[in-house]
KESE-688480 format. One record per residue (C-alpha): residue number from 1; x, y, z. Coordinates in Angstrom, 3 decimals. Each point is the difference from the previous one (the first is absolute). Layout:
KESE-688480
{NUM,{X,Y,Z}}
...
END
This chain:
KESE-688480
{1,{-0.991,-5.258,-13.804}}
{2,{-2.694,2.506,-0.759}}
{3,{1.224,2.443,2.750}}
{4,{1.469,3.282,-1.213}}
{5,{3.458,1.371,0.499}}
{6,{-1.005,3.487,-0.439}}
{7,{0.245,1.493,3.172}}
{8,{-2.511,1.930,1.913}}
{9,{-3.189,1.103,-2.146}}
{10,{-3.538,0.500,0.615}}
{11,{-1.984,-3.770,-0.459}}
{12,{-0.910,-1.919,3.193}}
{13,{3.218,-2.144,0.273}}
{14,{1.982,-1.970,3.123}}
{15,{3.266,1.980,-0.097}}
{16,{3.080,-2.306,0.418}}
{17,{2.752,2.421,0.692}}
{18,{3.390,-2.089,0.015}}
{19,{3.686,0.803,0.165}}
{20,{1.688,0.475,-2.368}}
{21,{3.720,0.339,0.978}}
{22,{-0.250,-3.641,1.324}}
{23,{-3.034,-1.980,-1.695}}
{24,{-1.051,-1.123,-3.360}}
{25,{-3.269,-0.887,-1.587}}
{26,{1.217,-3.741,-0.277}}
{27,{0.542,0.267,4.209}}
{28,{-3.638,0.197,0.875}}
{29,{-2.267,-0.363,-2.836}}
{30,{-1.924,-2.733,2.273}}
{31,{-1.671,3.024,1.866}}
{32,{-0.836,1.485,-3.804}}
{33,{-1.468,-3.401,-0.899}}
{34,{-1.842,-0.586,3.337}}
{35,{-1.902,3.921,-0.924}}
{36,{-0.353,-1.088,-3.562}}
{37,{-1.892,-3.093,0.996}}
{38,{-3.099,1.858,2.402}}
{39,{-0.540,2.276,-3.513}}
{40,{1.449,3.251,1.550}}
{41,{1.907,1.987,-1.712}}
{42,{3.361,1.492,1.123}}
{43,{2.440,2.732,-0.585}}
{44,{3.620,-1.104,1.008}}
{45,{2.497,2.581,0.464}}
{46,{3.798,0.296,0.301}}
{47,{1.381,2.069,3.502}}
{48,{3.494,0.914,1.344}}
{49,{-0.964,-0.984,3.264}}
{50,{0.881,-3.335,2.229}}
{51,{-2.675,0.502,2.829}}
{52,{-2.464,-2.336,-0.748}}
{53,{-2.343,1.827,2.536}}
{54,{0.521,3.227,-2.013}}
{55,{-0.398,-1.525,-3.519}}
{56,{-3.594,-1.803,1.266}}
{57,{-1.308,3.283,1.953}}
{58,{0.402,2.265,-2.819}}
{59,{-1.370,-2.677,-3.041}}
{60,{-3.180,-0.226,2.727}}
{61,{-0.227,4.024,-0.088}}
{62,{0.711,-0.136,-3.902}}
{63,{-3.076,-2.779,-1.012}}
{64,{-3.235,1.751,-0.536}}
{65,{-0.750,-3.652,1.829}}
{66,{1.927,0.467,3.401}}
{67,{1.898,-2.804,-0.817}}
{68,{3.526,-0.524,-0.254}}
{69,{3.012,-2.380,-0.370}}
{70,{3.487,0.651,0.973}}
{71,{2.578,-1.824,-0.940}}
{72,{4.141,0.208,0.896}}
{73,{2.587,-2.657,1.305}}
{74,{-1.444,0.659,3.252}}
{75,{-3.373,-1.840,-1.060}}
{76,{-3.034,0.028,-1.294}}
{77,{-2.626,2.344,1.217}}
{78,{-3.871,0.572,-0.325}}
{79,{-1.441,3.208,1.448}}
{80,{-3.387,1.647,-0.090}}
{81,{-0.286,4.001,-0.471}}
{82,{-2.098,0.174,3.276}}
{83,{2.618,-1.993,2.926}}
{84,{3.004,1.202,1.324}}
{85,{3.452,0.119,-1.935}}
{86,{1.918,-1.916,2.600}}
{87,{-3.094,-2.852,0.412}}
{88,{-0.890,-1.239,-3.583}}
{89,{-2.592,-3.070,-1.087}}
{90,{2.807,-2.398,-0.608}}
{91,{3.557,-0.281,-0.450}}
{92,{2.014,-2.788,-0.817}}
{93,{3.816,-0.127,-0.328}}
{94,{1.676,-0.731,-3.167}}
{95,{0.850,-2.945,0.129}}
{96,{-3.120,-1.219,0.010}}
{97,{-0.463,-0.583,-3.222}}
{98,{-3.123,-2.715,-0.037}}
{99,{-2.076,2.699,1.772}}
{100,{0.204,2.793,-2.744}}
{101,{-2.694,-0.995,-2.169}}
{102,{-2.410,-0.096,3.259}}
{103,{1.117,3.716,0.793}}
{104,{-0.619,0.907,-3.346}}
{105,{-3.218,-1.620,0.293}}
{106,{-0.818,1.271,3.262}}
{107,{0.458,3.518,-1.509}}
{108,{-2.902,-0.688,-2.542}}
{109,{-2.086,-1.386,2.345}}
{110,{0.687,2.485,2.427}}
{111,{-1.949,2.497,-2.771}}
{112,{-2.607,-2.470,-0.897}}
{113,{-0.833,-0.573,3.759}}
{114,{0.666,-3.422,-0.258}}
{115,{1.665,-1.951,2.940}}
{116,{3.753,-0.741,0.122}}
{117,{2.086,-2.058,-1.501}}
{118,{2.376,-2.030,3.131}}
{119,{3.778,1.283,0.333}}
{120,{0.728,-3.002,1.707}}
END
């Protein structure tokens, strides 16, 4: 995967802000590969936090592109800098696995202004 797992710097990246106490790499690297495939880059970084709310909301406020991807056990979350914490773009549970390369691609598009992906 061409993403970085260097933590917050300074390029125009999605920020994928996970945790860390309860997730690996291996657990959702659909949503990696679903960025990866629009051509945007991404910066994926490791939290000590469970609220998947929390973990999207800050990775929005941390992109230099307003857009950001939570991930916990709680699900799977895609939120733009500029909309409320509590009402993000989409969210998906974790179980639903066959729908995390479509979030990750939804958060590409999202910056290339393209339209969505379906989260059916």
């Amino acid at each position: 995967m061409e993403g970085s797992n260097t933590g917050i710097n300074t390029r125009p990246s999605i920020k994928v802000f996970y945790d860390c106490d309860h997730l690996s790499l291996a657990d959702f690297s659909g949503v990696l590969l679903g960025i990866e495939e629009e051509g945007i880059p991404y910066d994926l970084q490791a939290e000590h936090c469970a609220d998947v709310l929390e973990l999207a909301h800050n990775a929005s406020l941390e992109s230099r592109l307003g857009v950001g991807v939570g991930i916990s056990k709680e699900g799977v979350v895609l939120q733009y800098e500029k909309l409320d914490k509590a009402a993000p773009l989409f969210r998906i549970k974790f179980y639903q696995t066959d729908q995390f390369r479509n979030i990750g691609s939804n958060a590409a598009r999202l910056v290339k202004k393209m339209p969505f992906r379906s989260l059916d």
